[in-house]
N, C-alpha and C positions, 0 to 999 in steps of 0.2 A: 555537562558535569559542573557542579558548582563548585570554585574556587577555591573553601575550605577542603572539601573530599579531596580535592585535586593536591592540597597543602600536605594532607596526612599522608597521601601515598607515597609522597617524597620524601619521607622521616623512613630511614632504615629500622628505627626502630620498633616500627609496628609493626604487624603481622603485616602484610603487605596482602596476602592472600583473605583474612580476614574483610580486609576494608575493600577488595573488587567484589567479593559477597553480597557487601552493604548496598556499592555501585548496583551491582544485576538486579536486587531486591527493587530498588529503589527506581529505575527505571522501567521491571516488569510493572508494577504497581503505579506507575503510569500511565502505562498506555492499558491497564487494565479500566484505570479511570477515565482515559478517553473512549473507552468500547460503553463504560457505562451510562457516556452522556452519549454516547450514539445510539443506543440503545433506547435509551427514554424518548428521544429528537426521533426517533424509528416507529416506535410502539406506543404512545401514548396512552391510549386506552388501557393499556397494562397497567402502565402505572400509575393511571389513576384510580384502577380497583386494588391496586397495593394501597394506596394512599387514602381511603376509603376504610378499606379493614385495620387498618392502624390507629383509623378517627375511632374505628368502631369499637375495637380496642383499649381504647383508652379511656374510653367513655362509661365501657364495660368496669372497668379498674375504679375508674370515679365514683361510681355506682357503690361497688360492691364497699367502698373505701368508707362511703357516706352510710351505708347500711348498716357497718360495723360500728361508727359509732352512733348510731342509735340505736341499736342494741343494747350500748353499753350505757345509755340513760333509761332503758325500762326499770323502774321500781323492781324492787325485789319481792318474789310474792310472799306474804303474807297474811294469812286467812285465819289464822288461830286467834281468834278474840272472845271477848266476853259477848254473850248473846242478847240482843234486847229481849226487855221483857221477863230476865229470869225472876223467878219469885221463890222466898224459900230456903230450904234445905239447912235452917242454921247449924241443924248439930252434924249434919253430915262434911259440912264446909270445916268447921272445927277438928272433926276425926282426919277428915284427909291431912290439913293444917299440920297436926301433932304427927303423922306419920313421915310427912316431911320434913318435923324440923328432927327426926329422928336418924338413926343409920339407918342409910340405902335397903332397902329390902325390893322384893319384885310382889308388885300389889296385883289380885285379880279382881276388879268391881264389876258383878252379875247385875242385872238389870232387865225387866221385860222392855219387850218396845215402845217407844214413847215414853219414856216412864222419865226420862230425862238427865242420861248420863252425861251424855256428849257438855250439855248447858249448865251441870255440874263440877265438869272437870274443867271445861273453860274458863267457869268463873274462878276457882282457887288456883289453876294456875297462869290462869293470862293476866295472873298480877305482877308484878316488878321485881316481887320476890324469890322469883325463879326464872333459871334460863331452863328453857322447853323445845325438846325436838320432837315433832309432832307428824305423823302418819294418819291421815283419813283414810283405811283402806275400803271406802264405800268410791271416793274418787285417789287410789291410792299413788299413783304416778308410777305404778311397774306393773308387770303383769308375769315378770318371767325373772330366771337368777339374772341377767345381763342387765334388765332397768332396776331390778332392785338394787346393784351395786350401783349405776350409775346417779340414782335416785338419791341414797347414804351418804354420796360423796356430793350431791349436790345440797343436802340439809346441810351435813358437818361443816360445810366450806360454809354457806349462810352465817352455820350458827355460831361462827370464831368471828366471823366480821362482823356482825350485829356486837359484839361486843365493844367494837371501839377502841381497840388497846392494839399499840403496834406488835407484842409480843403475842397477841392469841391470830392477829392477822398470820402470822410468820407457821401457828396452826390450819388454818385456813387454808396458806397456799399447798400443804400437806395433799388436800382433798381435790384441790384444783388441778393439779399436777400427775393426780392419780386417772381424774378424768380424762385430761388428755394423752396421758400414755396410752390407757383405755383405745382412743380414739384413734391414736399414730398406729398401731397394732392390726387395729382393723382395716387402716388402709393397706396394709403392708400386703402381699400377692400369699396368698392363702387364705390372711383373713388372722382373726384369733377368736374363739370362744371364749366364752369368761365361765372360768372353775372355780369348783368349789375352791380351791387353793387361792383364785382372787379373790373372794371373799372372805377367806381368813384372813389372806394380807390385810385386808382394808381393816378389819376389826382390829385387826393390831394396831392398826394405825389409830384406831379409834381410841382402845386402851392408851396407848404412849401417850396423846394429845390429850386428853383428859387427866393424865397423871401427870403434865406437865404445867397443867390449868391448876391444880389443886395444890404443886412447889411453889408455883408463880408468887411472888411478893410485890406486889405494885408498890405497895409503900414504900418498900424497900428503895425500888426504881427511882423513887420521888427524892427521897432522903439524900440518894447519892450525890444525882442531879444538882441537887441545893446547895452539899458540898464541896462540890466543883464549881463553881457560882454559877454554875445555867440558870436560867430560866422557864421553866415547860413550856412557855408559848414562844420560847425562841426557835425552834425546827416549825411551828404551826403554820400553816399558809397569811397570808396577811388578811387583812380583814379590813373589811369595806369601809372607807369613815362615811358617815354620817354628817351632813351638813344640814345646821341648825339656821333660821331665819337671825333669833337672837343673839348667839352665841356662835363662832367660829370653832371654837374646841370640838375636837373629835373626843368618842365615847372608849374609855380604857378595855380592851376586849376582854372578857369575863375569863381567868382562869381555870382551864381545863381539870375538870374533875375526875378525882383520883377514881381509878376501875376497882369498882367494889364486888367482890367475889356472892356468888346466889348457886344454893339447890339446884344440881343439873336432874332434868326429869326425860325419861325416854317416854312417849307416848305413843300408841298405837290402837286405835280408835276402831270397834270393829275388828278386835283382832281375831274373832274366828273364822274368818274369809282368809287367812294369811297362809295356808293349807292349800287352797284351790288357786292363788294368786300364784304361788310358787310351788311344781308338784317338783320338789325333789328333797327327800330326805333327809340325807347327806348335809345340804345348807340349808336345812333348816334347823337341825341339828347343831351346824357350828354356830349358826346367828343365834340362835337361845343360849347353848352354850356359851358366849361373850357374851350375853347379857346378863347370866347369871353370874361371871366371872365377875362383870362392872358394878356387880349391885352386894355380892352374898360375900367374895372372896376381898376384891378391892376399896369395896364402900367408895366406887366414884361417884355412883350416878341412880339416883333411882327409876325403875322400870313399872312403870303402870301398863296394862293392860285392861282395856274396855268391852264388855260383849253382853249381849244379847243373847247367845247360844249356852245354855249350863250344859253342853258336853263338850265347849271349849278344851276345859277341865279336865276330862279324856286324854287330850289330843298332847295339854302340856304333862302329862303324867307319862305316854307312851314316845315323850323327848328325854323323860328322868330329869325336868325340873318343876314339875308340879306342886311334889313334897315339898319346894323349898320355897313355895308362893303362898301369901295370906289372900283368903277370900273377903272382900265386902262384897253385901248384898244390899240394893237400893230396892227400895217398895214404892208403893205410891205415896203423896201426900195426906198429911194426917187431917181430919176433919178442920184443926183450928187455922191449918193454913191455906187448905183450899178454902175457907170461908175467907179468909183475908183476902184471898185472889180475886174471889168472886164478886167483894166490893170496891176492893183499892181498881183492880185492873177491865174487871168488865160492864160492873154496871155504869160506871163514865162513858163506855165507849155504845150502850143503847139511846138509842133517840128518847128522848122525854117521854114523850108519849108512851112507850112502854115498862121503861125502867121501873113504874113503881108496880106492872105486873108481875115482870121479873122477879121482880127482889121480893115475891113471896113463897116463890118455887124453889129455892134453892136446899131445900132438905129432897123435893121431887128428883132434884139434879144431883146431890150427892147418893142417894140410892139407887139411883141408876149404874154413876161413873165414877164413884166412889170420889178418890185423890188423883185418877187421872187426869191431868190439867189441860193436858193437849185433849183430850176428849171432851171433858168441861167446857174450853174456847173453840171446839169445832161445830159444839150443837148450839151453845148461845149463837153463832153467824149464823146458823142455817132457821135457828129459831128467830131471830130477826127477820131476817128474808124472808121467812110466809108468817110476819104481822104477828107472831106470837100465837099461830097456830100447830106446831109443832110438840109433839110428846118426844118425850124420849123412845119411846117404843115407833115411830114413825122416821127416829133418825138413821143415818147410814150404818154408824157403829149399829149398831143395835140390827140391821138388816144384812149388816156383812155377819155378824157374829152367828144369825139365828142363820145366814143360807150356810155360813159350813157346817154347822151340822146337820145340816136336813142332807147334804150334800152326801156326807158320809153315812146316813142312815138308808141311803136309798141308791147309793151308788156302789155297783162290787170293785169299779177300780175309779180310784180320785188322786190325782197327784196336788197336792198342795202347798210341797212345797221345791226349791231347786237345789242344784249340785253344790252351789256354793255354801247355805246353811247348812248340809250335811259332812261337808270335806270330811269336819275334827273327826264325825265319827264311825268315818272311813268309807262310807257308802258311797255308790257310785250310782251315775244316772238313772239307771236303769232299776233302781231299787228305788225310787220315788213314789210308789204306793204307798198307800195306809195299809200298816202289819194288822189293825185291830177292827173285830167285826161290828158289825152294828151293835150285835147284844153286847160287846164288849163295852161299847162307848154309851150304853143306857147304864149298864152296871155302874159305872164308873160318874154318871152324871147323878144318880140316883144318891150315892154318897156323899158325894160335894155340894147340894144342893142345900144340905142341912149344917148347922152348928155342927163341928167349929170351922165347915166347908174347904177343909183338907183332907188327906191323907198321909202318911209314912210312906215312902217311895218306893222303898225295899218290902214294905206289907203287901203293898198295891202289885209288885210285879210276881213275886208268889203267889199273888189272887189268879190275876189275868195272864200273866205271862210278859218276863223283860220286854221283847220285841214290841209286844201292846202298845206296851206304856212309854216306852222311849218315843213310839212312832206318834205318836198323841202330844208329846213335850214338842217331836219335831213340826209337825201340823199347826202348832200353836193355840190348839185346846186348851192344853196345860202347862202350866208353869212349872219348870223344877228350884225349889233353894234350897241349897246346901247348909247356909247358914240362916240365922234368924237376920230380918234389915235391920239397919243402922237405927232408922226412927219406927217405933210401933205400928203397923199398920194393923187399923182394927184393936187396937189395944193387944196385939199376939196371936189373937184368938187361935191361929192356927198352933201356937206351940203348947196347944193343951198335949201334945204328943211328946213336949220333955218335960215332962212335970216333974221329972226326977232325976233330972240335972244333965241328963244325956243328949248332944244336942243331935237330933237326928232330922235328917232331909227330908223330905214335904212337898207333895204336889198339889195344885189350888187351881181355880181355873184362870184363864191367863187374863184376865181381866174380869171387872164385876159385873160389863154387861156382857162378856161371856156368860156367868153363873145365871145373868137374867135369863138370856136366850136357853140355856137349858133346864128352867125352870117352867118357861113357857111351851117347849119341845115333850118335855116329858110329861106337860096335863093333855097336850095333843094326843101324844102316841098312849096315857090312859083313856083319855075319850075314843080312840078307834078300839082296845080293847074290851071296853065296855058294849061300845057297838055290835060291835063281832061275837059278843055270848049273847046281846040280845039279840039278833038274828039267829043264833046259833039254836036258842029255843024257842 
């Protein structure tokens, strides 16, 4: 017993019972410690696979410690840029332009495929003039309500720290924080599914943090600052000096610039996939519903929607925010700009040797592929590669366009197209056939073949029957526009059907070497008719 213990026990005043406590404590834990080097001096090998798992342990820890921060040096993704190679579009760049510097409204831009939305909308807003949240739902990063919410909260948290300002950061961790409740939840013993109720939160969350962007006064921030005698670069980290050969003086760090307020844009790319990505009503409903709240009631944020599907437009009408959406419609490029393409961007890129055979084809090439540009640069390659042997009538377009329809003239069941193009308009797998018969689709080719090589959509399906004609829009035969495009294609020629001021929808074939290919299909099927009464007498 050591001296001290032995001192206090002689003090009447302590518990006296207390401190023989200490004493038994103190001396079991002892001889507990001599069992333990007996123990080790006994069993070695034991404790050398304890000592073993504890390396391995820690090493485990080191590991995982180093991982985390390299994680937290990956770049942040960003893929939304302007596209090489765009050419074009000035008055449609202009329209979009003026509708942004306008109050929020929720836009729909219809477009056939290729025709070149995506390379449109990137160019006007992957400018600097707007902050952009942006969904490719071709590669959309959810596929169900639980990664859609997770998905939201991972743009929104981006899209406040991209900004740079500590006051929209303090938005940001909003989105962050939601993620990981999200994730604390799902560990917890049962688990949690994420409701539609979680996705109205977050939207709320969405709304608040945008109306808090839009109170925001950075100025304001600055001005105070100044009054106080701060200096903005006094909280900044320090910054590196710079050592000159001639000069010892370091370089004054450039003062931080003020966070200049831009057009918030929602985008969503492909959005008639957004039906089969998430099948649940309910939240899709409340997701359209705040976007129409952000755009129609609050003027926070404008809402673009991009598709290739014209029964999109269905799909947002049977949500009850259709009515409150403006349509653009893109065409193809006009004669005078695919000829600028055709010598700014491709006759450079032909070997000498051909370029000056080229460059006397190109009316050959516009009446093939009209202002399709992606079609235009896919047959000049292929027309390179066999030496400027190549016709358009030899190219792929031109061979994929003419086998669907032989495909559908000759076959009683042809699927063409899948679940996803039809989500909007409500069809299910198994309704994947063509509605419309052979004769249906000679009818219908026989009419478009000629000036002004459209139809009235609403005439057409009184003719043939709705089903026909919708299943022909979905097969990608034909085109639907609701409205007339932004720049002429053709000089109109198809709205010789408002000549009296009524702007009414219009089906055309979905591209011009469509209209070849059934140009060429229906001297066919007159040559077999002709055949058949000459054998017939």
């Amino acid at each position: 017993m050591s001296s001290s213990l032995r001192l206090l026990l002689r003090r009447p005043s302590l518990n006296q019972q207390l401190c023989k406590l200490v004493l038994q404590k103190c001396t079991t834990r002892s001889f507990l410690g001599l069992g333990e080097i007996a123990g080790v001096i006994a069993n070695p090998a034991e404790t050398l696979r304890q000592l073993n798992e504890s390396r391995e342990m820690l090493q485990k820890a080191k590991e995982d410690m180093q991982l985390s921060r390299e994680a937290k040096k990956i770049p942040k993704k960003h893929t939304f840029a302007k596209l090489p190679g765009f050419h074009g579009r000035k008055v449609e760049q202009a329209l979009l332009r003026k509708i942004l510097a306008n109050d929020p409204r929720m836009t729909v831009l219809f477009g056939a495929t290729s025709v070149g939305k995506t390379a449109l909308l990137r160019q006007v807003l992957a400018d600097d003039d707007y902050f952009v949240v942006a969904f490719d739902l071709r590669i959309s990063g959810f596929a169900d309500l639980r990664t859609l919410y997770i998905a939201l909260c991972e743009q929104f948290q981006t899209f406040f720290e991209k900004m740079q300002d500590d006051e929209m950061n303090k938005q940001a961790l909003t989105f962050k924080h939601l993620s990981l409740q999200l994730a604390e939840s799902e560990k917890q013993e049962g688990g949690h599914e994420v409701t539609v109720a979680d996705l109205a939160s977050l939207m709320e969350s969405v709304q608040s943090c945008l109306l808090r962007y839009w109170e925001y006064d950075p100025s304001a921030k600055v001005k105070k600052t100044a009054e106080n005698g701060e200096k903005p670069s006094d909280k900044r980290p320090a910054v590196r000096k710079v050592e000159n050969e001639e000069s010892e003086e370091s370089e004054e760090p450039a003062e931080q610039p003020v966070f200049k307020k831009r057009p918030i844009v929602f985008f969503l790319d492909e959005a008639h996939k957004l039906p089969a990505l998430v099948d649940d009503q309910l939240s899709l409903k409340v997701f359209l519903d705040t976007l129409l709240v952000l755009t129609k009631q609050d003027r926070l944020c404008h809402v673009i929607f991009s598709s290739s599907d014209s029964f999109f437009h269905h799909f947002l009408r049977s949500m009850n925010v259709g009515h409150h959406t403006q349509v653009l419609t893109v065409g193809d490029c006009p004669y005078e700009d695919t000829l600028r393409y055709f010598h700014e961007r491709m006759l450079p890129t032909v070997p000498k040797r051909l370029a000056s055979k080229l460059s006397t084809h190109f009316d050959d090439i516009w009446n093939a592929f009209g202002g399709k540009l992606s079609h235009v640069n896919d047959y000049i390659s292929n027309w390179v590669n066999t030496d400027g042997e190549t016709t358009p009538y030899q190219s792929d377009i031109f061979i994929q366009a003419y086998t669907l329809l032989q495909f559908h003239l000759t076959h009683s069941r042809f699927e063409t197209f899948s679940p996803l193009s039809t989500a909007v308009a409500g069809t299910s797998s198994e309704d994947d056939d063509a509605k419309f018969t052979p004769k249906d689709l000679v009818y219908v080719m026989r009419k478009l073949v000629e000036s002004p090589y459209s139809m009235p959509y609403f005439d057409l399906c009184r003719q043939i029957g709705t089903a026909q004609v919708d299943s022909m829009i979905k097969t990608r035969i034909l085109e639907l526009r609701w409205t007339r495009t932004v720049t002429p294609e053709e000089d109109w020629v198809e709205r010789v059907w408002s000549k009296d001021g009524i702007e009414r929808p219009v089906v055309m074939p979905m591209t011009r070497m469509i209209r070849k290919a059934m140009e060429v299909v229906l001297k066919e099927e007159d040559a077999r008719e002709a055949q058949k009464q000459k054998e017939a007498t």
